[in-house]
N, C-alpha and C positions, 0 to 999 in steps of 0.2 A: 135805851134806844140808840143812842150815840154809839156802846158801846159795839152794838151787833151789827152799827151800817160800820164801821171800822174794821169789825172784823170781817162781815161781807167783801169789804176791799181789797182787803190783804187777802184773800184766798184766790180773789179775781186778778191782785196784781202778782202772784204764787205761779197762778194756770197762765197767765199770759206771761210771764218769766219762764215758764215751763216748756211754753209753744215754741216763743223763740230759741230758747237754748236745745231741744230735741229737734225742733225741724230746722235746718240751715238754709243759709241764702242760696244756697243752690244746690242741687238731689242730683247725685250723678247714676243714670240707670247704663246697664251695659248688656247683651246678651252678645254669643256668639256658638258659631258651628265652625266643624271641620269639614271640606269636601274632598271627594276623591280625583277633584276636577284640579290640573293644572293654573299657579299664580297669573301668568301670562295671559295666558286663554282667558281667564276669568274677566280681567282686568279689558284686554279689549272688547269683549262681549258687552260689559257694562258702561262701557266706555260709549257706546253708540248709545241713544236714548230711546230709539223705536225699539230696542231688545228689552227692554224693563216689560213692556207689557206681556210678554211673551212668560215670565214666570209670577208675576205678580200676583198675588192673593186673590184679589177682587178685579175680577173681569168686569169691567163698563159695558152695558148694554149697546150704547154707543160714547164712543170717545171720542168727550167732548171738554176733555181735562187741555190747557195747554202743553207745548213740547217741553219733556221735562219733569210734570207736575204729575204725580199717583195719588189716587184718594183710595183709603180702608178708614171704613166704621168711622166717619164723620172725622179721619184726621187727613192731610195734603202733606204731599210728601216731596219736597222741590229743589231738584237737582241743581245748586247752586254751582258749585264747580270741581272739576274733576281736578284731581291732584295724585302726587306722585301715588302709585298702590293706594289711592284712597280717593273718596267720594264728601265733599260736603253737600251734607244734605239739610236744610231747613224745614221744620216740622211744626205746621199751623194746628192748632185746635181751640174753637170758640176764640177768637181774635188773640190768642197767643202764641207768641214764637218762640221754638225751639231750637237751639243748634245743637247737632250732632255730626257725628263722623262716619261713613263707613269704610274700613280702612281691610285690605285684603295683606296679610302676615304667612310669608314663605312658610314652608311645614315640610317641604322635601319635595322631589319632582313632580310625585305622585297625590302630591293634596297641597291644600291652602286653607288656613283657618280665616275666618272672617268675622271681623268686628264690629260691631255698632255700640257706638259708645253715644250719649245725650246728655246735655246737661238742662235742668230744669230750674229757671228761674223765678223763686218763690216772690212773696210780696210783704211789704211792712203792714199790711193788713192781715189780721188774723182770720177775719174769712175767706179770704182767699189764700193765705198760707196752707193752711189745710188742707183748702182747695186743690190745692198744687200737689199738695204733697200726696195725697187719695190719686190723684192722674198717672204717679208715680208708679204704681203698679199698672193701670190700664195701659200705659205706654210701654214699656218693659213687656206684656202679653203682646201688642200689636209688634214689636220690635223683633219677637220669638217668633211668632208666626209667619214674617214675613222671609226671615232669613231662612226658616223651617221652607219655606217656598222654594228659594231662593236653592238651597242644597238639593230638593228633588231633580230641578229643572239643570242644573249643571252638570252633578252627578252622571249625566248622559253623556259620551261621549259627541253624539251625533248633535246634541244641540248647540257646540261651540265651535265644531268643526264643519258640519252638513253629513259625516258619515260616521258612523259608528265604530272602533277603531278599538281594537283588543291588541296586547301582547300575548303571543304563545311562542310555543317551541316547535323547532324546524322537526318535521318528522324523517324527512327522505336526506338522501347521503349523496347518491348518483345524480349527475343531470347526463341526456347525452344533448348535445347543442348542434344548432347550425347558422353562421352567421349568413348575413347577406346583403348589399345596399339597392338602393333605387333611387330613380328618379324621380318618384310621387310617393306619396304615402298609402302603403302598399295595399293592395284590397284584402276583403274575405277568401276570395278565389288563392289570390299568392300564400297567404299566410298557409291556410288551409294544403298547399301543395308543399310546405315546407315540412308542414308536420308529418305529410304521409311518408317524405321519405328517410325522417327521423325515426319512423313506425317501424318501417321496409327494414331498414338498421336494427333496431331493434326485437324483432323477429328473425332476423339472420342470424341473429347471436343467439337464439331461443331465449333470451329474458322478460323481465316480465315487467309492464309499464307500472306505474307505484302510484301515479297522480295525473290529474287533467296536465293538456298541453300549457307550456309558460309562452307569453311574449315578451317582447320589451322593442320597444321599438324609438330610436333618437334620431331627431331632424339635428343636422350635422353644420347643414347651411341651406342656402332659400334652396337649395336643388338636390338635394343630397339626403334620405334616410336611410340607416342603417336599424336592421334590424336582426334579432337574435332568439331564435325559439329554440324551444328545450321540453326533454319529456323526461319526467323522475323513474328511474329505472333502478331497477335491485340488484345489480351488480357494477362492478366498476369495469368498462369495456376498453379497450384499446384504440386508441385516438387514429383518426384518418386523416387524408388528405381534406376533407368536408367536413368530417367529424370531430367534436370533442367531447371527450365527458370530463365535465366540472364535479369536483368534490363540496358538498355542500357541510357548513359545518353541523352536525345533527344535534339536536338538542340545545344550539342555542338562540337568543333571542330574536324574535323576529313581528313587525307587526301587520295586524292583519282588518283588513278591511272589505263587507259584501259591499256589492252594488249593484244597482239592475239599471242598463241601460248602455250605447255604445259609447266611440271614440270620449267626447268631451266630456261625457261621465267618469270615465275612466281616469280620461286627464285630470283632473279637478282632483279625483279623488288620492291621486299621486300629490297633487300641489299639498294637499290638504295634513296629506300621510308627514310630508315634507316637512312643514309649518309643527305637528303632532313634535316628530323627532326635535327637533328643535326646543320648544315648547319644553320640554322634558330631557333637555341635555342626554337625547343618544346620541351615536356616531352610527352612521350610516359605513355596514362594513361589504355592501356587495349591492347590485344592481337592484334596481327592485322588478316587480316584475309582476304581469295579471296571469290568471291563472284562468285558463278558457272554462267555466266549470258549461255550458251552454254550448255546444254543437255548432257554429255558427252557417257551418252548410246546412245544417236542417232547417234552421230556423232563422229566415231572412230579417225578421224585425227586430234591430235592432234596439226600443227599449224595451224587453223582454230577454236582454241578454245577461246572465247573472254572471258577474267575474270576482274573481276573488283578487283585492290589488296587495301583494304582499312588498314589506319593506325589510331588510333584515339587519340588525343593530346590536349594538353592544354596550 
């Protein structure tokens, strides 16, 4: 009898020699994605705390979490402090606490990998060692799914900037131009009189227009706009006293942004073009400029005006 509670022991002090040496004092879990979203952008976007719920997994019925704090699947998720390219983040489940990181890692102009690293602080109890260590995986899926969220919601260009913002390539070669300044910032009517007799030109030469009308238009000082309209035209014309034709360079890089609505849409979406370039180390190599794709004499309401806000870079 002696001999079998002895042996009973040793098999019991074996598996619990066993527990502590395979399971450690602390489980490090980690997942991570790639996005095709900008280091910069990322980081300010996250940086603000009313944007978290904006991609987060589990939509609240009502949000009634404090600022800061996200719940999935019975875990809280509580933005302790923001730090360089990284986030601490403290991670509650059934009264225990987690620390983790999520830390955003340059990948080139055009993406950023992002990490969540956790560490899991086991116990000298062996039911709850185990305990911990089973969580091990459950948190590692919550951590995957989240970031999985996390890359959808970025991946959009529109949801770090407000507009949706593509690079392509300059199609047209020609501009013919006409500058002009004012003392207000100039209406529909003016612009619109600018363009026809870019038109007027353009038909004198018999060539053939290639693209909607451009503007661009700079307040210079509190009194003073100058502004500069341009229609893409298929040949290269000979410059006037009014006239110029600007050579555009064809085929190279340029960015591109819709938007429906006027002036301060427009504006914004230059700020924003601005912020993009930067973001992603272009150089801004020529004026930018909207591209009237909407008739503005026809159609007075101005948000229903679709413009195309082009930036052109290298």
């Amino acid at each position: 009898m002696k001999k079998r509670f002895v042996a009973a022991l040793s098999v019991l002090l074996l598996i619990l020699a066993s527990l502590y040496f395979f399971i450690p004092g602390k489980i490090f879990v980690s997942e991570s994605i790639t996005s095709t979203a900008n280091q910069n952008a990322v980081y300010r976007f996250l940086s603000e705390d009313s944007n978290w719920i904006k991609w987060w997994p589990e939509k609240p019925k009502v949000n009634t979490s404090p600022a800061g704090k996200w719940q999935l699947d019975g875990y809280m998720f509580n933005i302790v402090t923001p730090l360089y390219n990284a986030f601490e983040v403290n991670i509650e489940k059934d009264g225990h606490s987690i620390n983790s990181l999520l830390h955003l890692v340059h990948s080139g102009k055009d993406s950023v990998k992002i990490e969540w690293n956790a560490a899991i602080t086991t116990s000298y109890n062996p039911i709850r060692r185990i305990s911990r260590y089973l969580d091990n995986r459950e948190l590692r899926n919550k951590l995957a799914l989240t970031l999985d969220s996390l890359k959808k919601y970025i991946d959009d260009s529109s949801h770090l900037y407000g507009v949706a913002i593509k690079k392509e390539k300059v199609r047209v070669e020609y501009l013919v131009s006409l500058n002009r300044s004012f003392s207000h910032y100039p209406t529909t009517e003016e612009i619109y009189d600018l363009i026809n007799k870019i038109k007027k030109r353009i038909s004198s030469e018999n060539a053939r227009e290639e693209d909607y009308p451009m503007v661009y238009i700079k307040k210079t000082d509190s009194t003073l706009f100058k502004i500069q309209v341009a229609i893409p035209v298929n040949i290269n014309l000979a410059d006037t006293e009014d006239f110029t034709t600007k050579r555009m360079l064809k085929n190279g890089d340029i960015l591109v942004a819709e938007i429906t609505g006027g002036r301060h849409t427009a504006e914004n979406a230059l700020l924003q073009l601005d912020t993009y370039a930067l973001d992603h180390r272009y150089n801004n190599i020529a004026i930018p400029f909207l591209s009237l794709v909407t008739d503005r004499k026809k159609e007075p309401d101005s948000t229903k005006w679709l413009t195309r806000v082009y930036y052109p870079v290298n």
